[in-house]
C-alpha positions in Angstrom: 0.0 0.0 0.0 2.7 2.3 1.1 4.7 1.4 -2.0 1.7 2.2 -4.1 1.8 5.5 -2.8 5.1 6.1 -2.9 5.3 5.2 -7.0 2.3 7.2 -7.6 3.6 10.5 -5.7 7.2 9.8 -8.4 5.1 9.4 -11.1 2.9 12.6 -10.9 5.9 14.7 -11.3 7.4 13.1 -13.7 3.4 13.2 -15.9 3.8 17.3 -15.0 7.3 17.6 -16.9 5.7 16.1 -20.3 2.9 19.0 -20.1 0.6 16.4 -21.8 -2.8 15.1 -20.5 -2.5 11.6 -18.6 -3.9 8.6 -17.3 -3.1 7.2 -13.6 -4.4 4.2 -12.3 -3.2 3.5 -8.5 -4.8 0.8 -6.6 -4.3 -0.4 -3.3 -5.2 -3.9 -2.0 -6.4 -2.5 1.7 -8.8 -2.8 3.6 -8.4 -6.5 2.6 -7.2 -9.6 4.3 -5.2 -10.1 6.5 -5.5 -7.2 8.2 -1.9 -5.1 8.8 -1.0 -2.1 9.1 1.4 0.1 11.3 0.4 0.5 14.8 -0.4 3.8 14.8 -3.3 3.2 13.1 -4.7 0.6 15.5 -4.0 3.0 18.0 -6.5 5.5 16.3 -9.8 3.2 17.5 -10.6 1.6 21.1 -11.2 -1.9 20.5 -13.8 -2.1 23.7 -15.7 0.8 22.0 -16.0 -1.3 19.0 -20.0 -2.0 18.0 -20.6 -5.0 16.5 -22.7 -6.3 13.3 -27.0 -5.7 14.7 -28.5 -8.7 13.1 -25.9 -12.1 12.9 -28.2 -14.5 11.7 -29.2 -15.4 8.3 -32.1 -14.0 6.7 -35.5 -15.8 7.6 -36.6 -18.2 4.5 -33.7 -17.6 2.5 -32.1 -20.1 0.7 -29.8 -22.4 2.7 -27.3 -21.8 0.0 -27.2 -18.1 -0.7 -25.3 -17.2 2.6 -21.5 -17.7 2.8 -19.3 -19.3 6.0 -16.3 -16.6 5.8 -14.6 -19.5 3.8 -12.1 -16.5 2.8 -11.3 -15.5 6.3 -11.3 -19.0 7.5 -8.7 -20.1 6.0 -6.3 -18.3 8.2 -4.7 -20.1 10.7 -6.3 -18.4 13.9 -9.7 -18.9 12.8 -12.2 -21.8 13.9 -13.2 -23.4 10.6 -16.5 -23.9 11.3 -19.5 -21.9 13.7 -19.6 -18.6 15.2 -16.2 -15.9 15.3 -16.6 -15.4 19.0 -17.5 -12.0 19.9 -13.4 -10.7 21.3 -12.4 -12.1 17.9 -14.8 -9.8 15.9 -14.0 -7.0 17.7 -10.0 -7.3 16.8 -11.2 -8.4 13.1 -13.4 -4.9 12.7 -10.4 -3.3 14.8 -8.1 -4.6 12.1 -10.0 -3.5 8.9 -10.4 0.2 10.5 -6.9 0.2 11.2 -6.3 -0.7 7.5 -8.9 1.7 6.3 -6.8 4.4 7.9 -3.6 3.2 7.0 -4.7 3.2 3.0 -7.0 6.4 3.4 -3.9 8.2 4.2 -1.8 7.0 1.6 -4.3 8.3 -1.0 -4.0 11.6 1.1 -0.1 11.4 0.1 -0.8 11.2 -3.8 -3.7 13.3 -3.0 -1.5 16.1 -1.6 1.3 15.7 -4.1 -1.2 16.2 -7.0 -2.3 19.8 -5.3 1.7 20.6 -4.9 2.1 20.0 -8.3 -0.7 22.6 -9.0 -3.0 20.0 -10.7 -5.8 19.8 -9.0 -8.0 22.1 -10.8 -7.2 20.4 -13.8 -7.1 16.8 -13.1 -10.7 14.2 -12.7 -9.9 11.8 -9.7 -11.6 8.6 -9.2 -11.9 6.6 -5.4 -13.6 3.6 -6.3 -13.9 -0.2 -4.1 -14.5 -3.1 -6.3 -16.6 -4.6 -4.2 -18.0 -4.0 -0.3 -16.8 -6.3 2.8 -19.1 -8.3 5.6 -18.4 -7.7 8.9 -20.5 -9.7 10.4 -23.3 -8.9 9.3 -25.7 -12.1 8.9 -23.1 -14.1 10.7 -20.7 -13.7 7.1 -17.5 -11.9 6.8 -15.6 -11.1 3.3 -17.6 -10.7 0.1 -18.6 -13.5 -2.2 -22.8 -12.6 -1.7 -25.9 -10.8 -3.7 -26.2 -9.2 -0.3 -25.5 -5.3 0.4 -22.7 -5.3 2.7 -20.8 -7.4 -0.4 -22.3 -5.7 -3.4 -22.5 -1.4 -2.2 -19.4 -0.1 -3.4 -17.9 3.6 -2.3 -17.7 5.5 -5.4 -15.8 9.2 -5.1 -15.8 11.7 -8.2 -13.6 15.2 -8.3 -13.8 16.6 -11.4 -13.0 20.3 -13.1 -16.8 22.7 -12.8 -18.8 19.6 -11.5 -20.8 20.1 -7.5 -18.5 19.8 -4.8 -19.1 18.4 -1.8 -22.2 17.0 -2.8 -23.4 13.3 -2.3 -26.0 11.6 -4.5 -28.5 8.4 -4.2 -28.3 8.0 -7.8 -28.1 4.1 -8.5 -24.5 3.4 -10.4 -22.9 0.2 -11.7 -19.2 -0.1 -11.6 -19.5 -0.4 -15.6 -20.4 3.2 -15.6 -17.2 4.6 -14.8 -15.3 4.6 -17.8 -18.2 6.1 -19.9 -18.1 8.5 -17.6 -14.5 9.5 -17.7 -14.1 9.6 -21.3 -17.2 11.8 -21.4 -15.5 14.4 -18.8 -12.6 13.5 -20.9 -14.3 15.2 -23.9 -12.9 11.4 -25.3 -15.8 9.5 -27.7 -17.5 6.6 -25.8 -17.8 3.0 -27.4 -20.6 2.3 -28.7 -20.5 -1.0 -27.7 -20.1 -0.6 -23.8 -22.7 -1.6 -20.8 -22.1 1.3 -18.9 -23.6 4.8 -19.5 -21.9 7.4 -18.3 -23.1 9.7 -15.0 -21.4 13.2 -15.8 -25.2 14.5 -15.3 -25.2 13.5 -11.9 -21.9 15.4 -11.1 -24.0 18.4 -12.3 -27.2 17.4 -10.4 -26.3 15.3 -7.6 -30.0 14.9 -7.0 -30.7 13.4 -10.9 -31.5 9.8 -11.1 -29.2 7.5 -13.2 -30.6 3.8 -13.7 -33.5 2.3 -12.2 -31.4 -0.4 -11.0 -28.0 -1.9 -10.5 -27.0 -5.4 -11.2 -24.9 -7.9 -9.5 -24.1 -11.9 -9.6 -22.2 -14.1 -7.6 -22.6 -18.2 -8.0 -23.8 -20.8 -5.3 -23.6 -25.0 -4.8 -27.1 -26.2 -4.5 -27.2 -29.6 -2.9 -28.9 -31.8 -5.5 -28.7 -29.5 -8.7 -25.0 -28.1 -8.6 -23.8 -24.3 -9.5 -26.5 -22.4 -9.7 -26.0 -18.5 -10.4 -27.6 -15.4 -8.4 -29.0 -12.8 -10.3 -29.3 -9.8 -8.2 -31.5 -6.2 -8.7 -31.4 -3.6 -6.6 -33.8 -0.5 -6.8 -33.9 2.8 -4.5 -36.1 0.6 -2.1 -35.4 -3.4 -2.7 -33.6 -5.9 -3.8 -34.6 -8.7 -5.8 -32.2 -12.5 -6.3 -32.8 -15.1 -8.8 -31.5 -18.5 -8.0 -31.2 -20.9 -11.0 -29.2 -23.4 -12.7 -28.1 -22.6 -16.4 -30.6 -22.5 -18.9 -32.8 -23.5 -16.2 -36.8 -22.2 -17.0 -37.7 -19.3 -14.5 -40.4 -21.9 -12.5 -37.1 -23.8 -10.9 -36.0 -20.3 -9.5 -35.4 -19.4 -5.7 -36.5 -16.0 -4.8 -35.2 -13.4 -2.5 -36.8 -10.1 -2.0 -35.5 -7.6 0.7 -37.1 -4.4 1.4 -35.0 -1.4 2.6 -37.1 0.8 3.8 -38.6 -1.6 6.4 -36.1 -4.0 6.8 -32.8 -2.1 6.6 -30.4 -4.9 7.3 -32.1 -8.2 5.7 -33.9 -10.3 8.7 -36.6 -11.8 6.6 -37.1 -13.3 2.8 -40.3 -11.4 2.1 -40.2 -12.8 -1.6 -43.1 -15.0 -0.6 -45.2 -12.2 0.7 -45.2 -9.8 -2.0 -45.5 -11.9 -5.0 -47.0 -8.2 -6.7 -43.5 -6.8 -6.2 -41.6 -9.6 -7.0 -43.4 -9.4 -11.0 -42.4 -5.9 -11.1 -38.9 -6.5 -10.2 -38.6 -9.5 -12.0 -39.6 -7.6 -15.2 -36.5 -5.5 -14.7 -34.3 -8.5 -14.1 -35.7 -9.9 -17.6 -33.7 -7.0 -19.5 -30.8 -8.3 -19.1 -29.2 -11.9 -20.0 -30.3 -15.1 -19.0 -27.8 -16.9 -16.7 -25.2 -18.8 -18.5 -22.8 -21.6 -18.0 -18.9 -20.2 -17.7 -17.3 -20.0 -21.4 -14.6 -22.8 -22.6 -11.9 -21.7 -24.5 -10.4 -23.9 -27.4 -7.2 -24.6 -25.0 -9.1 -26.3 -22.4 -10.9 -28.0 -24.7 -8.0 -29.6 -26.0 -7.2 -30.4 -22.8 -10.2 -32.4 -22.0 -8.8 -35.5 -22.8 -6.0 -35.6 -20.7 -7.5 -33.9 -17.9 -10.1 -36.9 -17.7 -7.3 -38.8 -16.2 -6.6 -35.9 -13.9 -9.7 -35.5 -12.9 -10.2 -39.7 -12.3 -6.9 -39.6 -9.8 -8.5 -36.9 -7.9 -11.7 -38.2 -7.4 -10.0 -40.7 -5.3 -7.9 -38.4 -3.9 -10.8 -36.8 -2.7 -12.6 -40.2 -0.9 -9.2 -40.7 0.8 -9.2 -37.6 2.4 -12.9 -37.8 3.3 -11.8 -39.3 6.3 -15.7 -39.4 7.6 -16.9 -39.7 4.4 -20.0 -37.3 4.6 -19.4 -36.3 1.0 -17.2 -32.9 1.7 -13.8 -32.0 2.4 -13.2 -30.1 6.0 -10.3 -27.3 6.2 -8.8 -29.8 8.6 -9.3 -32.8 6.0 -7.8 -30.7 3.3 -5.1 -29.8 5.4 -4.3 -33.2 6.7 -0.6 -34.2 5.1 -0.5 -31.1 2.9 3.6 -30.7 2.5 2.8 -26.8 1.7 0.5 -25.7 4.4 0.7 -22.0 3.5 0.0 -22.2 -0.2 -2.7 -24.9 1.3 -4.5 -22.6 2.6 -4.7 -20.3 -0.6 -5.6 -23.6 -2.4 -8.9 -24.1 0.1 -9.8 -20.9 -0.6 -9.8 -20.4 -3.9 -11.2 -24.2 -4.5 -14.3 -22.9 -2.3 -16.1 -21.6 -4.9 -19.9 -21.5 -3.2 -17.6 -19.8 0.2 -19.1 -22.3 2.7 -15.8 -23.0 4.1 -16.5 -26.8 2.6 -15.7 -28.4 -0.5 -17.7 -30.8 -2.4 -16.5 -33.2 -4.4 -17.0 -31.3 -7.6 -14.8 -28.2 -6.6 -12.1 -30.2 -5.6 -11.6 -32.7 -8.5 -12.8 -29.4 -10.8 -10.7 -26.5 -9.2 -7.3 -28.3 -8.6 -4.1 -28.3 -10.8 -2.0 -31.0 -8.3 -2.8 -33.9 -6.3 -3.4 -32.3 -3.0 
């Protein structure tokens, strides 16, 4: 993070000596596991003041599948792999990712600051965006990987030459938006062929709408069917997930419907109880493309053949290490004679696909590259 900044602050002046308009991306990888940063950043919060996530449950009559179990933060080594994070532990977890926001906002104060030094400010659009929002408990679920709104709100920050300052808007954006936006600020010609429509009205008229909606997806394991993909909608007021398989008709769908105006932080499924709302939303969802199955390239087809034999060795590899056979593969099972427990735990991660801190039998013979 600090090295980020640190490039980025060389950079700018060396972008002012060409005189020449120019493009900067910077990114930083915090707030994100694990959680470091320099002390003096955990020093800026008291841990015992710390609040802690309102509602920890799931929602009532959602889908078994469509929460997560933190399979991203349970894979590190102090972390119980499956159940509750006991309440001291959230408290240092939350402690940590403010610390690390702190640590990162003031890095982005550094190229921030160099930019006004180099008088360029006043002539320069700046962009703070997140790719994607964090759990902190919230439903019992830490980390992303959800159609939920702690995982799918993003923080979106726009500076720009003659637009409102210090304004905020509830105008509904998609992250697809920004570029449009840019080149149109730019005074650059925008692709005709892009998803995204550019905002720049907004920056004029913070209180102009933008979309109707926003879209999002993420993919589940459903016992019994397989992957099956959430398609997500979220107005002003709710938020609307389709659960089906690919190519699946609509009538196999799981619903979820959350309403936040009443219902703020998700307790209840209400899908069921306003089926009049759910056919308005739904109308919205059927604008964009049905859900469909991940794309093949002609490499991995090629592949297939050899891989069959692969993928036969690790199916036994997987009821060996199904050391209670119940059909999944514990952290600890995983774990058990790994000879690389660090890059292990990366492994179990990334092989989670559904994030239930499990894996079935499909994402381990699919997902791995070596026999452990």
């Amino acid at each position: 993070v600090g090295a980020a900044a640190a490039e980025a602050v060389k950079l700018l002046a060396v972008l002012k000596t060409k005189g020449q308009p120019f493009f900067l991306a910077v990114g930083f990888a915090k707030p994100h596991l694990p959680f470091v940063a320099p002390k003096k950043y955990w020093d800026l919060y008291d841990r015992d003041k710390i609040e802690l996530a309102e509602y920890q449950q799931a929602p009532e009559g959602a889908p078994a599948y469509a929460p997560q179990n933190s399979g991203e933060l349970r894979a590190y080594s102090n972390m119980p792999s499956q159940g509750p994070i006991p309440k001291s532990l959230q408290r240092e977890l939350i402690h940590g990712y403010l610390a690390s926001v702190s640590f990162t906002d003031h890095q982005i104060g550094r190229v921030l600051s160099r930019l006004e030094q180099l008088g360029l400010t006043e002539s320069t659009i700046v962009v703070l965006w997140g790719d994607h929002g964090w759990h902190l408990g919230d439903h019992g679920m830490w980390c992303k990987h959800s159609n939920y709104e702690q995982a799918t709100r993003i923080p979106v920050i726009v500076s720009a030459p003659g637009k409102a300052q210090g304004a905020s808007s509830k105008a509904l954006i998609e992250s697809v938006d920004i570029y449009p936006t840019l080149c149109n600020l730019a005074g650059i010609e925008v692709p005709s062929t892009l998803d995204g429509k550019s905002f720049a009205n907004v920056l004029d008229n913070p209180t102009q709408s933008h979309r109707d909606h926003a879209i999002q997806v993420y993919p589940r394991s459903k016992e019994g069917v397989g992957q099956v993909l959430g398609r997500s909608i979220r107005t002003e007021r709710y938020r609307l997930v389709q659960w089906k398989a690919w190519d699946a008709p609509n009538d196999l769908s799981d619903w979820e419907l959350y309403d936040y105006q009443s219902d703020p932080t998700e307790t209840k499924n209400l899908a069921n109880d306003r089926p009049q709302v759910v056919a308005g939303l739904r109308k919205l969802l059927e604008t964009h493309p049905e859900a469909k199955p991940p794309v093949k390239s002609a490499a991995s087809s090629q592949k297939a053949s050899s891989g069959e034999a692969k993928q036969t060795d690790r199916d036994a590899l997987f009821t060996k290490k199904d050391t209670n056979a119940d059909g999944v593969l514990s952290h600890e099972e995983f774990m058990a004679g790994q000879k690389d427990p660090e890059q292990a735990k990366e492994r179990f991660r990334r092989f989670d696909l559904d994030g239930d801190s499990k894996l079935n039998r499909k994402e381990f013979v699919s997902s791995g590259k070596s026999g452990n």
